[in-house]
ChimeraX commands (.cxc) that place a marker at each C-alpha (Angstrom):
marker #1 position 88.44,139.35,-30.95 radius 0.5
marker #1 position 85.28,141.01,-32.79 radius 0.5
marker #1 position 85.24,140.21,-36.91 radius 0.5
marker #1 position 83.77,142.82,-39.18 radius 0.5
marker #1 position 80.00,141.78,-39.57 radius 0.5
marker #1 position 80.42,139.28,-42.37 radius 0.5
marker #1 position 83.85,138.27,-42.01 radius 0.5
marker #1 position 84.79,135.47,-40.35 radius 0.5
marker #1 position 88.04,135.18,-38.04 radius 0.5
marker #1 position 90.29,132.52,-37.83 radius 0.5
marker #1 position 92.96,132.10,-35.26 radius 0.5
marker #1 position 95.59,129.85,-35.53 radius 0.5
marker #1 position 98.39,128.58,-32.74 radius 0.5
marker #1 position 101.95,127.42,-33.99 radius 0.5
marker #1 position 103.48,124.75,-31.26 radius 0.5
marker #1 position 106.71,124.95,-30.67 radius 0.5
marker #1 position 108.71,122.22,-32.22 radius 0.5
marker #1 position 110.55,119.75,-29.38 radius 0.5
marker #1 position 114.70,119.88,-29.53 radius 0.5
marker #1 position 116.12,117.23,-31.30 radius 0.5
marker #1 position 117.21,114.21,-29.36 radius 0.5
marker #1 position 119.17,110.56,-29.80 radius 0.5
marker #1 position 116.26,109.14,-31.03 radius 0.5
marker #1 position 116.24,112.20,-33.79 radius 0.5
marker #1 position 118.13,110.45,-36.75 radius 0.5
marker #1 position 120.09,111.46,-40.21 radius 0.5
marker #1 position 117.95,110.47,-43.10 radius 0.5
marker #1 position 120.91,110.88,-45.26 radius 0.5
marker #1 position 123.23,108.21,-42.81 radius 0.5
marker #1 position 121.11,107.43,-39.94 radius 0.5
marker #1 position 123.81,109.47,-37.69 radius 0.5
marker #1 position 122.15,111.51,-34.38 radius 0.5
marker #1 position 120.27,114.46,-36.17 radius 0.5
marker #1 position 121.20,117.54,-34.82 radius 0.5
marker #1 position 119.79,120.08,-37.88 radius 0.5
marker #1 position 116.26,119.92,-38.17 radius 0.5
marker #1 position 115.28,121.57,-41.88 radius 0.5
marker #1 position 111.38,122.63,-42.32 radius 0.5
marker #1 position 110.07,122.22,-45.89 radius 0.5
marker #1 position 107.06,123.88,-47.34 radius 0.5
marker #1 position 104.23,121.73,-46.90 radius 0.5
marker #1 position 104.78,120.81,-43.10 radius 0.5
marker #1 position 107.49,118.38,-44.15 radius 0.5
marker #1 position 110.50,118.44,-42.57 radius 0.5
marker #1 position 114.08,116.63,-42.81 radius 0.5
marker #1 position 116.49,115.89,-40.37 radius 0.5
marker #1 position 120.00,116.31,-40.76 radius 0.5
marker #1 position 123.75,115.15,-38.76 radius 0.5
marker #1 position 125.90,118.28,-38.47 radius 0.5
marker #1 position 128.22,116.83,-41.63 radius 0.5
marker #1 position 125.31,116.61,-44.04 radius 0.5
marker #1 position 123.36,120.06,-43.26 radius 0.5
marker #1 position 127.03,121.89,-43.85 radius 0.5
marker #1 position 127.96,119.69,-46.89 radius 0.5
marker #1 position 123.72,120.87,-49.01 radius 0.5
marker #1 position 123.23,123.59,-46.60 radius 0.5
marker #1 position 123.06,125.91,-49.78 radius 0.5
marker #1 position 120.19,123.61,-51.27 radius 0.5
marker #1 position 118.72,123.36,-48.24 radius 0.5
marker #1 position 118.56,127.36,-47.72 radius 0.5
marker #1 position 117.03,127.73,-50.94 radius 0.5
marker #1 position 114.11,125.29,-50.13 radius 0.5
marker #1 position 113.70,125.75,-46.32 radius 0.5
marker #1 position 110.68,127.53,-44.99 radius 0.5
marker #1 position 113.08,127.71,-41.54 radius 0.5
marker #1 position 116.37,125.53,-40.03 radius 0.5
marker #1 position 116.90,124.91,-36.70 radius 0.5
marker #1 position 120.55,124.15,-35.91 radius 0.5
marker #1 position 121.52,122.33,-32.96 radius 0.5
marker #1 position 124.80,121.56,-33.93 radius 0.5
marker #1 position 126.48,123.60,-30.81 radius 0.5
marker #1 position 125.51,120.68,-28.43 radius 0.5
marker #1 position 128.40,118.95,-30.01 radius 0.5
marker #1 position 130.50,121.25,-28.37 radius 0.5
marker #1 position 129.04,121.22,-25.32 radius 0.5
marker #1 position 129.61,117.65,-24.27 radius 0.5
marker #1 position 132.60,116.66,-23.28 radius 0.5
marker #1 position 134.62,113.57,-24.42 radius 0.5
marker #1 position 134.18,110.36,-21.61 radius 0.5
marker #1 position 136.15,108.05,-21.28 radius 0.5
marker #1 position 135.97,104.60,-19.10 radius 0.5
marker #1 position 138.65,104.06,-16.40 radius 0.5
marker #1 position 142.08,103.18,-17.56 radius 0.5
marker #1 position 141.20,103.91,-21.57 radius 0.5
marker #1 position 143.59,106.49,-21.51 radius 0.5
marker link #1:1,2 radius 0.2
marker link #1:2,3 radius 0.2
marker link #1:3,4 radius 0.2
marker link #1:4,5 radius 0.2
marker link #1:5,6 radius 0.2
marker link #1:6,7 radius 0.2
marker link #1:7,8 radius 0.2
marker link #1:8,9 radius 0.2
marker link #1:9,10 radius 0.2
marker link #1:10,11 radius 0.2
marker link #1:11,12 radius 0.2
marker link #1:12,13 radius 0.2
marker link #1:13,14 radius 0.2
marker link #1:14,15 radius 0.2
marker link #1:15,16 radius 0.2
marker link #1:16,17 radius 0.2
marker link #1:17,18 radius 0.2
marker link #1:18,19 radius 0.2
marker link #1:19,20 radius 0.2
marker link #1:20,21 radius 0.2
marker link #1:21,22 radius 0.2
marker link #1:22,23 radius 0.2
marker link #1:23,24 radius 0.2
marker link #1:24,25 radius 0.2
marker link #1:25,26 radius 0.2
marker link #1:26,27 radius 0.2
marker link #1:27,28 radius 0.2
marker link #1:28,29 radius 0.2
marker link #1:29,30 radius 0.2
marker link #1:30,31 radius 0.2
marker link #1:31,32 radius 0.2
marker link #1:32,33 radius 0.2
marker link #1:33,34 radius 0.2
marker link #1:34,35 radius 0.2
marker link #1:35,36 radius 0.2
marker link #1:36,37 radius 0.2
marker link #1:37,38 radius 0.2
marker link #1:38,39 radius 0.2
marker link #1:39,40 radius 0.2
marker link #1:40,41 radius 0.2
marker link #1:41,42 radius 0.2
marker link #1:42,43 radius 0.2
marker link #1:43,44 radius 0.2
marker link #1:44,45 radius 0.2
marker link #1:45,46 radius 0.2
marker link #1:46,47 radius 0.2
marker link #1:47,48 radius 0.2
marker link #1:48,49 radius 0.2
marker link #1:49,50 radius 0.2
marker link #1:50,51 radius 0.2
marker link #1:51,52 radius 0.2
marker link #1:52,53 radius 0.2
marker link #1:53,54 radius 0.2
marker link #1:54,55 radius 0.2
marker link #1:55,56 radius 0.2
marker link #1:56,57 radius 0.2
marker link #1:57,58 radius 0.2
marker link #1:58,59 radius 0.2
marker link #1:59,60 radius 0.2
marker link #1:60,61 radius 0.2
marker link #1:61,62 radius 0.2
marker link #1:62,63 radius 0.2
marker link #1:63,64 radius 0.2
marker link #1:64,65 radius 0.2
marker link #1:65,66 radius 0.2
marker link #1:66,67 radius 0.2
marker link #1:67,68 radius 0.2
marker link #1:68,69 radius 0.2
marker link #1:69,70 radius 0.2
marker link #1:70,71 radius 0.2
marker link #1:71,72 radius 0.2
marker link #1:72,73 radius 0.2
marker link #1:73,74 radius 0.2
marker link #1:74,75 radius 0.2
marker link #1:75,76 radius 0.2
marker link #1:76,77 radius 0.2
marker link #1:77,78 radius 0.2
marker link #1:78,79 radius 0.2
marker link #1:79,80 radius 0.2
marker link #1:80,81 radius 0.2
marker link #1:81,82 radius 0.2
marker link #1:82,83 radius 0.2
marker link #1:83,84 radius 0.2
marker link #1:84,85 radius 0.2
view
């Protein structure tokens, strides 16, 4: 990439941020984070499905971008041990 003589060129590479995982925690209950909310700054805030719905107006009017991975709720299934039933 050539600069115009005198201007200097800076290139810059966003990483992709990792899914959230067990380890990924509420920091409004400590619950398994499945909302991850970016703030301006670099700062970001992790959410449980319950908490993102219940300031997810607050949090859309601060939020540089929100990553929802609330649907991986529905996509594991209940378990139960032998004989629980």
């Amino acid at each position: 990439m050539d600069a115009p003589l005198g201007k200097q060129v800076i290139v810059t590479a966003l990483a992709e941020r990792p899914t959230l995982n067990a380890t990924d925690r509420c920091d409004r209950c400590g619950a398994q984070a499945y909302v991850r909310v970016e703030l301006p700054g670099g700062l970001e805030l992790l959410f449980c499905a319950h908490h993102a719905r219940a300031h997810e107006d607050k949090l859309r009017d601060v939020a540089t971008s929100i990553t929802d991975e609330s649907s991986k709720l529905a996509a594991t299934p209940a378990t139960a041990a032998d004989g629980e039933i």
